[in-house]
C-alpha positions as CSV (number, residue, x, y, z in Angstrom):
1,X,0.0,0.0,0.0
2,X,0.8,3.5,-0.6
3,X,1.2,6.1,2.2
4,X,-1.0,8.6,2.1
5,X,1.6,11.5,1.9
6,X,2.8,10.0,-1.6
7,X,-0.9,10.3,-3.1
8,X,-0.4,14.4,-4.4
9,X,3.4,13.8,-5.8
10,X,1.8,11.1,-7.6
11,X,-1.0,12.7,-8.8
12,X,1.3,15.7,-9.8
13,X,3.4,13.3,-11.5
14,X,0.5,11.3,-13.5
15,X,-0.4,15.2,-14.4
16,X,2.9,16.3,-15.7
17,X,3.4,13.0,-17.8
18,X,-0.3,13.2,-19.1
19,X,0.3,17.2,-20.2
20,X,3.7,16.0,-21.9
21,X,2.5,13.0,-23.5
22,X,-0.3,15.4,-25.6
23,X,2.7,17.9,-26.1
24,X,5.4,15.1,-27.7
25,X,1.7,14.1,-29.7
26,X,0.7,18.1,-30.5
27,X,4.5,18.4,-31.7
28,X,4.7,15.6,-33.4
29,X,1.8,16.7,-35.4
30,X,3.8,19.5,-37.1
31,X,6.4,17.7,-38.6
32,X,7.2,17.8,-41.6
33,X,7.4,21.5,-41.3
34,X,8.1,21.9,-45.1
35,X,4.6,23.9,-44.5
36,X,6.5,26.1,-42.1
37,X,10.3,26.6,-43.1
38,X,9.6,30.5,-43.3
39,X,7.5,31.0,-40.5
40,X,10.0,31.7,-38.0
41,X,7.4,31.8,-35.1
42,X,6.2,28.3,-35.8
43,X,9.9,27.1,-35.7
44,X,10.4,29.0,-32.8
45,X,7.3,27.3,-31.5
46,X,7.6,24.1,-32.1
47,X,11.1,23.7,-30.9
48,X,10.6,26.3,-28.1
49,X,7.8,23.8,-27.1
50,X,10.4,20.5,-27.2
51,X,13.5,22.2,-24.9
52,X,10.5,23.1,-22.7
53,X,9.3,19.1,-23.0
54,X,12.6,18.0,-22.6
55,X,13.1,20.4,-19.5
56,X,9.6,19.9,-17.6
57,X,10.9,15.8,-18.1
58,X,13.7,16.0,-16.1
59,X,12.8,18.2,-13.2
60,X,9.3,15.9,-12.8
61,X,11.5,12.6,-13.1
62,X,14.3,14.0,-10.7
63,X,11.4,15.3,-8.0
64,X,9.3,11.7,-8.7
65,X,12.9,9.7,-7.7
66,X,12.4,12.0,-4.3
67,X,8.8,11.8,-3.8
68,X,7.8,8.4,-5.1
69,X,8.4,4.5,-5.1
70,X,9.1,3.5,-8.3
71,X,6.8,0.7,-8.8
72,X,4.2,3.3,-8.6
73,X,5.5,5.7,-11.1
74,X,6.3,3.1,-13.6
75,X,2.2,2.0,-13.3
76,X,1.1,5.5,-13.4
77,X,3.3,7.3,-15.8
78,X,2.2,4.4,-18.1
79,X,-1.1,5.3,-17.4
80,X,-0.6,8.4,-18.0
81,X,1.1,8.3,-21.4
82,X,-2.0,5.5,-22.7
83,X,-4.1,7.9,-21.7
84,X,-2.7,10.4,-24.2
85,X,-4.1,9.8,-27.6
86,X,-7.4,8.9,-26.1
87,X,-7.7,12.4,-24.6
88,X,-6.2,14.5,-27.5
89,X,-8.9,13.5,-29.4
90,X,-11.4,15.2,-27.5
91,X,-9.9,18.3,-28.6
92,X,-10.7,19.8,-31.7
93,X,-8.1,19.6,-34.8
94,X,-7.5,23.9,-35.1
95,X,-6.1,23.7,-31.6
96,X,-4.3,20.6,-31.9
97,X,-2.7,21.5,-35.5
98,X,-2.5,25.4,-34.6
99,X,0.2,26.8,-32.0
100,X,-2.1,27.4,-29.2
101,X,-1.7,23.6,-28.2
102,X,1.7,23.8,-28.3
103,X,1.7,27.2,-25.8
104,X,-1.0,25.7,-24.1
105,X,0.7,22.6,-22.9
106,X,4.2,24.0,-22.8
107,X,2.5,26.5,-20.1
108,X,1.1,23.5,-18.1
109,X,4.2,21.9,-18.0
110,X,6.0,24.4,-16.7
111,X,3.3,25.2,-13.6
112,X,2.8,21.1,-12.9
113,X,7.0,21.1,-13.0
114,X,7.6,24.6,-10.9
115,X,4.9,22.9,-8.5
116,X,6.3,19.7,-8.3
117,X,9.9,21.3,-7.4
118,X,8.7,23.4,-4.6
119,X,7.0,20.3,-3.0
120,X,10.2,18.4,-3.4
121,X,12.5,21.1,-1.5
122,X,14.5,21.8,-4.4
123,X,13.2,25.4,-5.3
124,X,12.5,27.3,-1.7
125,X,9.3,28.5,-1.1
């Protein structure tokens, strides 16, 4: 059994890795950018949105090692990323193919992330 004091970090953690999971997918749904090469704000978008992926990763994985067991980030964070596709298709295609899902989720990231640091101790409060 879980303690109860590890239910929120997981929580947060099954949030971040949800909010990533329909970023990499949003992201992934602007390639090839042939469309795009001179748009300079989509390039900036769409790779300003993958260093922020890449980024939000790490600090939730690095605070998750603190918070959580790992048994129960493996199940959740797989739940989390089968839950992606499934839930991106609620949304409707101008968002998902336009850059306000990329800024959208990028944003998230970075507030579930920030959060997740300050409970960990890492950033002081």
């Amino acid at each position: 059994m879980l303690p109860v004091s590890v239910l929120v970090p997981l929580i947060t953690f099954m949030a971040l890795l949800l909010d990533l999971a329909l970023l990499v997918l949003a992201v992934s749904g602007h390639f090839p950018r042939a469309q795009n090469q001179n748009d300079r704000i989509g390039a900036v978008s769409i790779y300003g949105a993958i260093i922020v992926a890449a980024l939000t990763a790490i600090a939730g994985i690095a605070a998750a090692i603190a918070l959580i067991p790992w048994y129960a980030a493996v199940i959740a964070g797989g739940l989390s990323i089968l839950c992606a596709p499934l839930l991106l298709q609620m949304f409707s295609d101008d968002f998902v193919d336009g850059r306000g899902s990329l800024t959208a989720f990028s944003v998230i990231a970075i507030v579930l992330a920030v959060g997740f640091l300050f409970a960990t101790g890492v950033l002081p409060q």
